[in-house]
Steps between C-alpha positions, in 0.01 A plus 500: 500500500724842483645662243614847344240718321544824345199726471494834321252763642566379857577836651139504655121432400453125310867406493581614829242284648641267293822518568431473886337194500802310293746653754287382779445124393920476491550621102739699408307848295722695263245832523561720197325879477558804371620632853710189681237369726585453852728185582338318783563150633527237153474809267742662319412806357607590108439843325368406159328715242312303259478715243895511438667210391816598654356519844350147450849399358708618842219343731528197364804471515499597876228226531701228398758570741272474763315168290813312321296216474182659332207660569161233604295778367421831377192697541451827315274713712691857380193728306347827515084578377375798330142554389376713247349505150728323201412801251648753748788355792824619394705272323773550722269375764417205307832402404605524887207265575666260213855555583409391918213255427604280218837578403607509884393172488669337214811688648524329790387178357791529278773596731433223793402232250841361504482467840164417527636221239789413752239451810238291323271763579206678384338819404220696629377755322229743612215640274135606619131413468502760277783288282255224443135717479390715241634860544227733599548898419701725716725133526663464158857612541534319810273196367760539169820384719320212758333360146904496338635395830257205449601418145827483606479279751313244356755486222782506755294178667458338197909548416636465869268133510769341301754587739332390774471865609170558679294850454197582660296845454336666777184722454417706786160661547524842714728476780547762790852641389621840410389455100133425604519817776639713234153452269372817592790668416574304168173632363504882641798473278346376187173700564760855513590395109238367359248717241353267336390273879549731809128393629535124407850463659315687835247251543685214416728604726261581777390141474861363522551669783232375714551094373814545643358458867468076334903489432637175689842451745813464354564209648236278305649584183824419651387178632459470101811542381668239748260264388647577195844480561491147683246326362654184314215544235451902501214643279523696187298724656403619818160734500517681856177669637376642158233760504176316458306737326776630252545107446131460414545816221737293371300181412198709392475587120684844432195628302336465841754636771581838199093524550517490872832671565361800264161535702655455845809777414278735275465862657140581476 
């Protein structure tokens, strides 16, 4: 089977990987990013900014010069993570998070659905483990968007299934690409403007940084999203690698994990 897929975010990291292994098994990838990723042999490169509907608007419309017949699926890898308390991150920070993470999504949905409509395709959209467990601190305003981006999907599922239009949500534990590199980063920056957490948002941080040494290849999660994209009966719901022990804080009692999480983060 070959076909034409468009994935957003594909300029490197998750969709890259992605990306490559469509191109290599004789699809044709429509990669989208915010800088036009490198064309290679069975991509074709698109500059797309998610957060403007314009820029969706004019590359789509390139897309379906290069897919007249449709699109056989879309997967909407395109996001950004910031960490930080949800009493102090700047709402323009948190509205960028929304704007890339959930409304970036429904934006591109939108746009190619006529196409993906025209192809008989499908949609893939792209959440988190941390869209499906319950948010821990530090988390939230990231945890806010992957939680929405879930939401929306399963109503899109649940609308799409009486057109026949497949869509499947993937939820990636920690995977080795520039997000999960940036961590330390991500929380000297909260840590610099916090009052109210600068010693919590250190340690957590601290700890972040050295689980990343357990973040998996690229190239199982991509293995994923072909699965995916061919299957004849593709999942609502793909869980990929998930952190085992943030899974098992999730499916304790919250009175519990707030107990445990307060003793193990408590400066003494």
């Amino acid at each position: 089977m070959t076909g034409t897929v468009l994935i957003t975010g594909a300029g490197g990291g998750l969709g890259g990987a992605t990306a490559t292994v469509f191109a290599d098994r004789g699809w044709t990838v429509l990669a989208a990013d915010l800088t036009k990723p490198a064309a290679t042999p069975g991509v074709i490169p698109f500059e797309m900014d998610v957060t403007d509907t314009e820029s969706v608007d004019v590359a789509m419309a390139d897309a379906e010069r290069h897919a007249p017949n449709g699109l056989d699926a879309v997967v909407t890898f395109a996001g950004i993570m910031r960490v930080g308390s949800v009493v102090e991150i700047d709402e323009s920070e948190l509205r960028q998070l929304i704007d890339v993470n959930l409304l970036g999504t429904y934006r591109v949905v939108k746009a190619a659905f006529p196409l993906i409509r025209r192809g008989r395709g499908r949609v893939i959209t792209i959440s988190s483990e941390t869209g499906w467990q319950k948010a821990l601190m530090l988390n939230g305003p990231y945890a806010i968007t992957k939680h929405a981006v879930e939401a929306y999907s399963d109503a899109l599922r649940r609308e799409l299934m009486f057109l026949d239009i497949p869509v499947s949500t993937i939820r990636p534990g920690p995977f080795r690409t520039d997000m999960v590199n940036g961590i330390d980063a991500a929380f000297d920056h909260a840590r610099s403007r916090s009052t109210l957490f600068p010693d919590l948002i250190g340690r957590v941080g601290a700890l972040a940084v050295k689980e990343q040494s357990r973040a998996h290849d690229l190239a199982v999660l991509a293995e994923v999203v072909w699965t995916a994209a061919t299957s004849t009966r593709p999942r609502a719901h793909y869980s990929v690698r998930a952190d085992l022990r943030r899974s098992l804080l999730h499916y304790l009692p919250g009175p519990v994990v707030d107990r445990l999480l307060k003793a193990m983060f408590t400066t003494r």
